[in-house]
Backbone bond lengths (Angstrom), bond angles and torsions (degrees), N, CA, C in turn:
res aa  C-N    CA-C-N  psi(-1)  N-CA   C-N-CA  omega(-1)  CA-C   N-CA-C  phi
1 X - - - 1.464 - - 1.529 109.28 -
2 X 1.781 111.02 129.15 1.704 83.01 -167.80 1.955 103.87 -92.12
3 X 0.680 122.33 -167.63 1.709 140.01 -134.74 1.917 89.20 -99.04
4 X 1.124 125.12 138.91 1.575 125.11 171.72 1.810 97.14 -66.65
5 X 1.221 103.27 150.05 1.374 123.35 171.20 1.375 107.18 -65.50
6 X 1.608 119.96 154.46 1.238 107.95 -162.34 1.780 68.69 -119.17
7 X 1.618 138.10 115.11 0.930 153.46 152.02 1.288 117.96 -85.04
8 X 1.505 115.18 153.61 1.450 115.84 175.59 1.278 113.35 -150.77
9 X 1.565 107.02 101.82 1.999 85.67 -166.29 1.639 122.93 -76.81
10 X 1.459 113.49 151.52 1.289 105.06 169.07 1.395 130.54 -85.39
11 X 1.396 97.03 117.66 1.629 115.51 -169.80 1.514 109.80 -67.16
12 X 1.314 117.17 11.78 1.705 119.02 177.53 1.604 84.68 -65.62
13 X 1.745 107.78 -39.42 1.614 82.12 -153.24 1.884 108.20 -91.85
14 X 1.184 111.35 17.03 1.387 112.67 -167.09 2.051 103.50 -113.57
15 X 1.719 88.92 36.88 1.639 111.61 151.82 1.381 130.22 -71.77
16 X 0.996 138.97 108.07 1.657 122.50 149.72 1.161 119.22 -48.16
17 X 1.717 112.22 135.67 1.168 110.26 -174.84 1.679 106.49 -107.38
18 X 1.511 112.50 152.21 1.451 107.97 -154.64 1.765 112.50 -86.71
19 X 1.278 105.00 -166.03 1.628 115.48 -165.63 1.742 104.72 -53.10
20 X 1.453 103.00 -44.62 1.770 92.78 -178.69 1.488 126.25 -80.93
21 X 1.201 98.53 -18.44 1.979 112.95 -178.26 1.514 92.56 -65.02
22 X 1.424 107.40 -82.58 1.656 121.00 151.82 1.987 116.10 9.05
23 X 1.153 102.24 -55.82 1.801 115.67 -178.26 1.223 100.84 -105.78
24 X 1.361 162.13 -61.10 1.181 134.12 -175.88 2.070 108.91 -68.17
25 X 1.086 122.20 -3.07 1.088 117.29 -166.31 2.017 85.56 -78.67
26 X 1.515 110.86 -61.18 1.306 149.65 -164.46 2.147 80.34 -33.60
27 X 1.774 98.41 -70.21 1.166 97.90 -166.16 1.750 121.23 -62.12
28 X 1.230 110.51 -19.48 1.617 104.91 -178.65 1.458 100.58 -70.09
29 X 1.624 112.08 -43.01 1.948 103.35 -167.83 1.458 104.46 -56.01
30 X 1.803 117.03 -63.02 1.714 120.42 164.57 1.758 100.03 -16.35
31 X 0.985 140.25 -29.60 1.594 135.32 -148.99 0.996 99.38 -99.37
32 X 1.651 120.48 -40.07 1.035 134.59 -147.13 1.704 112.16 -114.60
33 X 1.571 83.41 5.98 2.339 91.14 171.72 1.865 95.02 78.13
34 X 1.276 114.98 31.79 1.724 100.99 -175.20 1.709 67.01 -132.69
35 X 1.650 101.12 130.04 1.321 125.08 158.10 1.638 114.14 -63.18
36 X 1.225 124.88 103.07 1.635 119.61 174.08 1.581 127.59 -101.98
37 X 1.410 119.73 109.63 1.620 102.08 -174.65 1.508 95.56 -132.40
38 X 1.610 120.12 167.69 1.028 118.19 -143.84 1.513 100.61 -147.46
39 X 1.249 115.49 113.76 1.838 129.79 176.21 1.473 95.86 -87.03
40 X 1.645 80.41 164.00 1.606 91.17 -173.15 1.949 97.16 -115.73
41 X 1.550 108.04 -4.83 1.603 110.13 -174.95 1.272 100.53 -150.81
42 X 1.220 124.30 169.46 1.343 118.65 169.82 1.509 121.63 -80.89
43 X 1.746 134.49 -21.65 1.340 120.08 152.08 1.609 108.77 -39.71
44 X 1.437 133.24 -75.28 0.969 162.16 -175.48 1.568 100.77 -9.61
45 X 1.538 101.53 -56.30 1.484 126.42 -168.71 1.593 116.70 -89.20
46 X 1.177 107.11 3.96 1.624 120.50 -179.11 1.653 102.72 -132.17
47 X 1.281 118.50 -5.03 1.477 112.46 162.89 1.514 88.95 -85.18
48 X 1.512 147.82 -65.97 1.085 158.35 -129.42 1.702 85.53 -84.02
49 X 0.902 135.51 -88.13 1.488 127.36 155.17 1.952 122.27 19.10
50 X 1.729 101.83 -82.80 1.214 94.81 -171.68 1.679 106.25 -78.22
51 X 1.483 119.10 -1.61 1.755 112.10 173.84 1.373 89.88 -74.78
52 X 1.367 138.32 10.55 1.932 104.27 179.76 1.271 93.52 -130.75
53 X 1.790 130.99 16.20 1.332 125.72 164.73 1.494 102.26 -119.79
54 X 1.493 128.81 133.65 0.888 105.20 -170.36 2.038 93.83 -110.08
55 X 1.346 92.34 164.84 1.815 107.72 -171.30 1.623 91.34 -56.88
56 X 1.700 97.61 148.52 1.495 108.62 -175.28 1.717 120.80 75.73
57 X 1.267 107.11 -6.81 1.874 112.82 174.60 1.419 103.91 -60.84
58 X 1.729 105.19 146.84 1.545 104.50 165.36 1.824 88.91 -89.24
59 X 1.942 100.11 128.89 1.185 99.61 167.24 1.678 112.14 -118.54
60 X 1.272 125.38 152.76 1.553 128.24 164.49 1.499 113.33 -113.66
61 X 1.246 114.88 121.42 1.418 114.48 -179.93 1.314 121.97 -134.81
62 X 1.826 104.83 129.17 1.626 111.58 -153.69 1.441 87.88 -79.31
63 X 1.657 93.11 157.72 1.471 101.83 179.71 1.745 117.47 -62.89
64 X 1.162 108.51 133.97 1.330 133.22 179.49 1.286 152.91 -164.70
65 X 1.472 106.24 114.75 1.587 116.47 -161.37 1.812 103.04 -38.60
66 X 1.611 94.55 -49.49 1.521 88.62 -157.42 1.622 102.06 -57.68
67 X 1.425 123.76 -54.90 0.782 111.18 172.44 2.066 149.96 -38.11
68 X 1.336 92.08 -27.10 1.471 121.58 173.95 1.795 95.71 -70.58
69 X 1.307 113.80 -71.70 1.384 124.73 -170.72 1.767 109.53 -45.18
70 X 0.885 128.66 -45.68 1.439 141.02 168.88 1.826 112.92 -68.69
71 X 1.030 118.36 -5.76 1.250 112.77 -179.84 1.453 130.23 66.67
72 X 1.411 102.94 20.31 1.814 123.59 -170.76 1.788 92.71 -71.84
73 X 1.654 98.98 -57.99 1.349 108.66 -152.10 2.162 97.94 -69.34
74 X 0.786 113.70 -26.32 0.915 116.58 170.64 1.753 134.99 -65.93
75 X 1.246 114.57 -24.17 1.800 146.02 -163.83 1.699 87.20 -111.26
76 X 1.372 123.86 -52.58 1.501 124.13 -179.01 2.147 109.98 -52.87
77 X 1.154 90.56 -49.01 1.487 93.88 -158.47 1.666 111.56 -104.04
78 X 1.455 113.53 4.72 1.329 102.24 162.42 1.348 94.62 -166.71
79 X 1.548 141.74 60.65 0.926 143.05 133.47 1.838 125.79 -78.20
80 X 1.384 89.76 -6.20 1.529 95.43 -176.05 1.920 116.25 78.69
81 X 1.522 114.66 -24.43 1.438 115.60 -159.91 2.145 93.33 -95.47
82 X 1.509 102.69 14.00 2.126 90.61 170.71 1.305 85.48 -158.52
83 X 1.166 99.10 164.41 1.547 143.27 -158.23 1.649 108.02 -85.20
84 X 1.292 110.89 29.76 1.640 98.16 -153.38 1.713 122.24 -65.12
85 X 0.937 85.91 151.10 1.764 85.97 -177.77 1.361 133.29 -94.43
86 X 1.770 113.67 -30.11 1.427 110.13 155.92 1.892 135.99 -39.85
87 X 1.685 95.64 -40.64 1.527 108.66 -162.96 2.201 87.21 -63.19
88 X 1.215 102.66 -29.19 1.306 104.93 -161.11 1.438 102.80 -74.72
89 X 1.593 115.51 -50.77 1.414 120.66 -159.67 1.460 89.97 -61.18
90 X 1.289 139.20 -56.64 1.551 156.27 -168.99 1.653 103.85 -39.94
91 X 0.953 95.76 -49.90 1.316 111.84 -175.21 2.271 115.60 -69.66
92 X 1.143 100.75 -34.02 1.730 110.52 -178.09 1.799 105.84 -74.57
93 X 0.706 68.45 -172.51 2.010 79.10 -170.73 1.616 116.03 -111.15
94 X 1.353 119.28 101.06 1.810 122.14 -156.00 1.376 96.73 -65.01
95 X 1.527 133.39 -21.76 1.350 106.54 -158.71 1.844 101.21 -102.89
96 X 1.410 103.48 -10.00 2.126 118.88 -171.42 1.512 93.10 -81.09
97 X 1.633 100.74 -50.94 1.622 109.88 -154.46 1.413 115.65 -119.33
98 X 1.249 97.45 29.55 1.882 103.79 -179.03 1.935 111.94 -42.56
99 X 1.343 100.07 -35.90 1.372 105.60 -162.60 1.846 116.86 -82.91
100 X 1.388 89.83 -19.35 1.774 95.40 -174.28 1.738 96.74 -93.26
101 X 1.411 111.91 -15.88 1.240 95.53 -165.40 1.495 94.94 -104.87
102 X 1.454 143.12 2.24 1.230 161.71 169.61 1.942 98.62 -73.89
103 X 1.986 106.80 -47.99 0.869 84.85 173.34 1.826 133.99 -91.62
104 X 1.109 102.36 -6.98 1.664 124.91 -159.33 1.883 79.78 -66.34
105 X 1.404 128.27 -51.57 1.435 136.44 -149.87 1.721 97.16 -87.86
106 X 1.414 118.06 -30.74 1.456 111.50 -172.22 1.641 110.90 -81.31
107 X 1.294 111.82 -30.60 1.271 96.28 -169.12 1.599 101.32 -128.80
108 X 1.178 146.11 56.03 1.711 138.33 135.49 1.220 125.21 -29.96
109 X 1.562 97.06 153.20 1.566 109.11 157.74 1.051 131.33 -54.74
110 X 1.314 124.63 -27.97 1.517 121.68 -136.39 1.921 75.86 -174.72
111 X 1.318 112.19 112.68 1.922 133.85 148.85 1.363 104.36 -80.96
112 X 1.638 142.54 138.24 1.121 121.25 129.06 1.253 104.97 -145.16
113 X 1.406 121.64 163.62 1.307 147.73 -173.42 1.413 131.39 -178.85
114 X 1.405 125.22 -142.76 0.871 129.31 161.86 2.067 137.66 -121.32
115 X 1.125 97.11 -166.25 2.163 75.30 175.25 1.460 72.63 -136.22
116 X 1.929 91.72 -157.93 1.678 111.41 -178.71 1.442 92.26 -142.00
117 X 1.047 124.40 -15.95 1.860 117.00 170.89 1.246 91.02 -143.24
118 X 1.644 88.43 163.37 1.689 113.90 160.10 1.897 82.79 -168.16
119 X 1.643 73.89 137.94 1.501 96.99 -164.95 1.934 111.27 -109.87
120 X 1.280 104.88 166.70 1.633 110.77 -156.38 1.716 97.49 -63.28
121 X 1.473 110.08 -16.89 1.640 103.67 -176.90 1.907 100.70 -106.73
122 X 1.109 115.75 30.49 1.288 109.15 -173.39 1.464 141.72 50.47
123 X 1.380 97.98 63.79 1.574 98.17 -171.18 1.301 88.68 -136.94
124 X 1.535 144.17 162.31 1.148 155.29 -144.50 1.404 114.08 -146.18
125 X 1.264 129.35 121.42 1.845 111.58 -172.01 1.706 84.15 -120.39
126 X 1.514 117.24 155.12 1.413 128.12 -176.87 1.646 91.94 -144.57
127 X 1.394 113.33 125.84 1.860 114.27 -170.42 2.001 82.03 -115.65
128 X 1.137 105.29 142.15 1.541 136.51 175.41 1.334 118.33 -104.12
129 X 1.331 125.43 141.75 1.828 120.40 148.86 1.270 92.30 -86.10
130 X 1.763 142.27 -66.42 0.971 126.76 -147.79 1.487 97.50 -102.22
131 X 1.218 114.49 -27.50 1.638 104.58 -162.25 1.652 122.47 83.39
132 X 1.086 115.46 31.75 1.906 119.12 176.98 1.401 87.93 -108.22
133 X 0.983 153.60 9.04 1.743 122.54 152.03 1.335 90.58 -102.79
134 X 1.384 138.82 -31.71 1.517 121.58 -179.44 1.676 127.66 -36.35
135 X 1.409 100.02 -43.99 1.551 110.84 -174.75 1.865 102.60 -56.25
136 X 1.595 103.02 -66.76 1.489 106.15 -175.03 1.357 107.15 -66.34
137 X 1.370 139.23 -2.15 1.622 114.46 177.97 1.531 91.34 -103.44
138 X 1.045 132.04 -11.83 1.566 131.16 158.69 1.483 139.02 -43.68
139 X 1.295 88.82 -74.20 1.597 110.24 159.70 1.703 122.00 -156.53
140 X 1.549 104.86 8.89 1.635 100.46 -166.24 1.556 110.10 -75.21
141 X 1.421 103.88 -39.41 1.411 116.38 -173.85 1.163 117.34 -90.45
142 X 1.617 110.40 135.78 1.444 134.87 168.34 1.263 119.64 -26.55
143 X 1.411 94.62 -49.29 1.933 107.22 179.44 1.551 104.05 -164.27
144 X 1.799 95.28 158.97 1.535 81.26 -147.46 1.942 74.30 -118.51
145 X 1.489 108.66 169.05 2.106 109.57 176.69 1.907 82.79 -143.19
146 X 1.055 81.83 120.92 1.616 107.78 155.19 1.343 116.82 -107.10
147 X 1.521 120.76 122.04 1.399 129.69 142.83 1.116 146.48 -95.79
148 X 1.714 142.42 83.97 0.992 129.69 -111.75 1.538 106.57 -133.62
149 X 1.600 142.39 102.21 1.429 112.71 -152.82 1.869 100.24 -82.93
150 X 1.430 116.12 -169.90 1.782 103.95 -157.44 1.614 85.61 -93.64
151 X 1.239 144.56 17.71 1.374 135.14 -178.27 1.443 128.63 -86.93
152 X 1.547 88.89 -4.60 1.867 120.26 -168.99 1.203 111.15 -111.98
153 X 1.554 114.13 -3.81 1.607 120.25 156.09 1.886 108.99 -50.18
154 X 1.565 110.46 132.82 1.792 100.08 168.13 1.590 100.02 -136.77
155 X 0.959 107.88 -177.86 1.647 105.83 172.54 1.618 112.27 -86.07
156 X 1.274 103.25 -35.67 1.758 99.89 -179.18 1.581 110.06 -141.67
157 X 1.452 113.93 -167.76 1.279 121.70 -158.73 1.961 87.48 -100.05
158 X 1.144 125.89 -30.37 1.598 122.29 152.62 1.688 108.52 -37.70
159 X 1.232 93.88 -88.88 1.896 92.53 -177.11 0.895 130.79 -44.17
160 X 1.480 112.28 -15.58 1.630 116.74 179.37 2.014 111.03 -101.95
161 X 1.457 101.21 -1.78 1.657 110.73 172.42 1.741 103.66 -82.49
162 X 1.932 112.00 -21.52 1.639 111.87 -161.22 1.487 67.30 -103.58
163 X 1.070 147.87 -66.78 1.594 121.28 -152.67 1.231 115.61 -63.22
164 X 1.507 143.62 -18.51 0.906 159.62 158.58 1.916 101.61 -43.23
165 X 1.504 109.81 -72.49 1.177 121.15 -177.05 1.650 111.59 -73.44
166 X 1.113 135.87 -24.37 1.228 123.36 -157.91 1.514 108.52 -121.99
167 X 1.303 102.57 -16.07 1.825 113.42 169.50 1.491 121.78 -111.74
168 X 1.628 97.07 -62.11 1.761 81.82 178.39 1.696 122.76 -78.04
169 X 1.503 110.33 -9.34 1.373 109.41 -172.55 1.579 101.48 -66.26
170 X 1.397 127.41 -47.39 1.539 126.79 -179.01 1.345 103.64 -64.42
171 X 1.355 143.09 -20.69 1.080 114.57 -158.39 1.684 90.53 -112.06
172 X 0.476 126.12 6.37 1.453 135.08 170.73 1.141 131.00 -105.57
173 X 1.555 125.76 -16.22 1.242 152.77 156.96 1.728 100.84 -65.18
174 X 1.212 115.11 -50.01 1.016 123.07 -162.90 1.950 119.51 -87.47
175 X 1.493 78.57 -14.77 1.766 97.64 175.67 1.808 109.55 -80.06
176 X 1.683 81.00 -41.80 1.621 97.95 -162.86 1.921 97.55 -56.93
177 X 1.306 111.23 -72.97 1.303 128.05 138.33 1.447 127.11 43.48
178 X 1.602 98.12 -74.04 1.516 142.24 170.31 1.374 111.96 -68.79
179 X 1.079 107.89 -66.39 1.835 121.95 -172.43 1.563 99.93 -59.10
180 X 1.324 110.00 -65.51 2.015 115.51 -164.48 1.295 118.07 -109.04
181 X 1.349 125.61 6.79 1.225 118.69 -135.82 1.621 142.94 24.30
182 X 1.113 122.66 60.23 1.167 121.71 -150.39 1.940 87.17 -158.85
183 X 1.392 106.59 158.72 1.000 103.61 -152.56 2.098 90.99 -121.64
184 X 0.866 133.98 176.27 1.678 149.05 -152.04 1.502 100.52 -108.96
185 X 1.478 120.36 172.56 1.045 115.59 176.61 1.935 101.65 -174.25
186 X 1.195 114.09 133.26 1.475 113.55 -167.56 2.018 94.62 -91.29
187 X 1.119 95.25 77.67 1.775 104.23 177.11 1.596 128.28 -62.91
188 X 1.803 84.27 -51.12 1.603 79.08 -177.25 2.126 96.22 -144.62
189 X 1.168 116.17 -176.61 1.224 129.98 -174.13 1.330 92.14 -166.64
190 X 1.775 81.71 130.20 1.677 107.44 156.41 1.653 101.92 -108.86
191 X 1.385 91.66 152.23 1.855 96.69 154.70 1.433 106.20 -167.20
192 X 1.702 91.97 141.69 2.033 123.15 -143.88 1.484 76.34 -114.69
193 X 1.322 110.18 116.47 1.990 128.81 170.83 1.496 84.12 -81.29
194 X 1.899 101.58 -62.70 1.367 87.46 -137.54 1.951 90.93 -128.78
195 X 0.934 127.43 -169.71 1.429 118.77 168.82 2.034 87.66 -142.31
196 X 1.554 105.60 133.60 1.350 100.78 -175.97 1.642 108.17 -86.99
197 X 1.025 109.23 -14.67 1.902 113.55 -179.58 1.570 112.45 -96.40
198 X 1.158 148.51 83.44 1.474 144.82 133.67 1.292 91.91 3.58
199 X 1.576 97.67 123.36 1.681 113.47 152.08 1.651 91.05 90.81
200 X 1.267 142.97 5.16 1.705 126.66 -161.15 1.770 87.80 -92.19
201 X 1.588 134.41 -51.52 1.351 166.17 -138.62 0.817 126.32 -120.31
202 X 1.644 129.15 98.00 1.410 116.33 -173.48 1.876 86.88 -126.92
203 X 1.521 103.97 149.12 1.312 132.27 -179.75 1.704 96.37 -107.95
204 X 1.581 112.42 125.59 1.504 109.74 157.50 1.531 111.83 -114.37
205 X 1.365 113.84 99.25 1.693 105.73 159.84 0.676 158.20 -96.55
206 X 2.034 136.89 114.94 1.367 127.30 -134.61 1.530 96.11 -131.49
207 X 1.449 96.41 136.87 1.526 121.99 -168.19 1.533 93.20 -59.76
208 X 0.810 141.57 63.61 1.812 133.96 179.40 1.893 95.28 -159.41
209 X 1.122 74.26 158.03 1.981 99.40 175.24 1.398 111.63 -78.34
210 X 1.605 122.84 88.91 1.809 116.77 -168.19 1.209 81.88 -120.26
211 X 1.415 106.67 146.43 1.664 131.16 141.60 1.654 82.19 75.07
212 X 1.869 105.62 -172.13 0.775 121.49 -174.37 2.005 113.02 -111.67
């Protein structure tokens, strides 16, 4: 078995970024057809959350600390009040039902999760091992919920390729790690310039340190 990586992330990027980065960031996504609103805590940001899903939605939600840490992922998938689709896909058989559960995950109502950048001109990068929330925050899903904490603000789509690699890859390696034994891998990347539909994308950003 070979040996875990001895990773170390760089905490340059595990800054909050302040009140004005914060507002011009807000205004490029608005520019850019990505709905942006902005908590000041994480209650704050999980009331704002369940007002844009409404009870009874089929929801799919990519894996995510932040989301876990806030208690979203938890209220989504066994509160009984949404439709969720992971508890289900988890549940079918990958090698009988590869195809229903390929489709149940590609095309939802309702994507949500998290990213790892959003950059000073509003564009958003999301890095994958497998890539199954990539498809629906792309174009599969009806509507897409971002939760985003303000530490994942960067200036460009560069800084946000090294925070990608040099922050969340260790800490996620190291999460992954924990959970399966099994170790992470920076597979694939999306990145959303622009969203062509008003109203498909909403970004929530909360002045606090979420996710990785």
């Amino acid at each position: 078995m070979a040996a875990e990586p001895n990773l170390i992330p760089n905490l340059e990027f595990a800054k909050l970024a302040g009140d004005e980065q914060i507002q011009r960031t807000v205004q490029a996504l608005e520019a850019n057809n990505i709905h942006a609103l902005v908590a000041t805590d994480g209650p704050e940001a999980k009331r704002m959350f369940f007002e844009l899903i409404p009870e009874g939605a089929e929801v799919f939600l990519g894996a995510s600390v932040t989301l876990e840490k806030l208690g979203i992922k938890d209220e989504i998938e066994k509160s009984g009040r949404f439709d969720a689709l992971r508890p289900k896909m988890f549940a079918m058989n990958r090698e009988t039902q590869g195809r229903e559960i390929r489709k149940l995950g590609g095309t939802p109502d309702y994507a949500a999760g998290s990213v790892h950048a959003v950059t000073q001109a509003g564009h958003v990068l999301i890095a994958s091992l497998t890539g199954s929330q990539l498809g629906p925050y792309a174009s599969g899903a009806g509507k897409v919920v971002w939760m985003v904490g303000a530490q994942k603000l960067v200036k460009d789509i560069e800084e946000g390729l090294r925070r990608i690699q040099e922050y969340c890859f260790p800490l996620e390696d190291a999460h992954l790690r924990g959970l399966i034994k099994m170790g992470s891998s920076v597979n694939k990347i999306l990145i959303v310039r622009r969203e062509l539909r008003p109203g498909r994308s909403t970004m929530i950003i909360v002045k606090e340190q979420l996710g990785f």
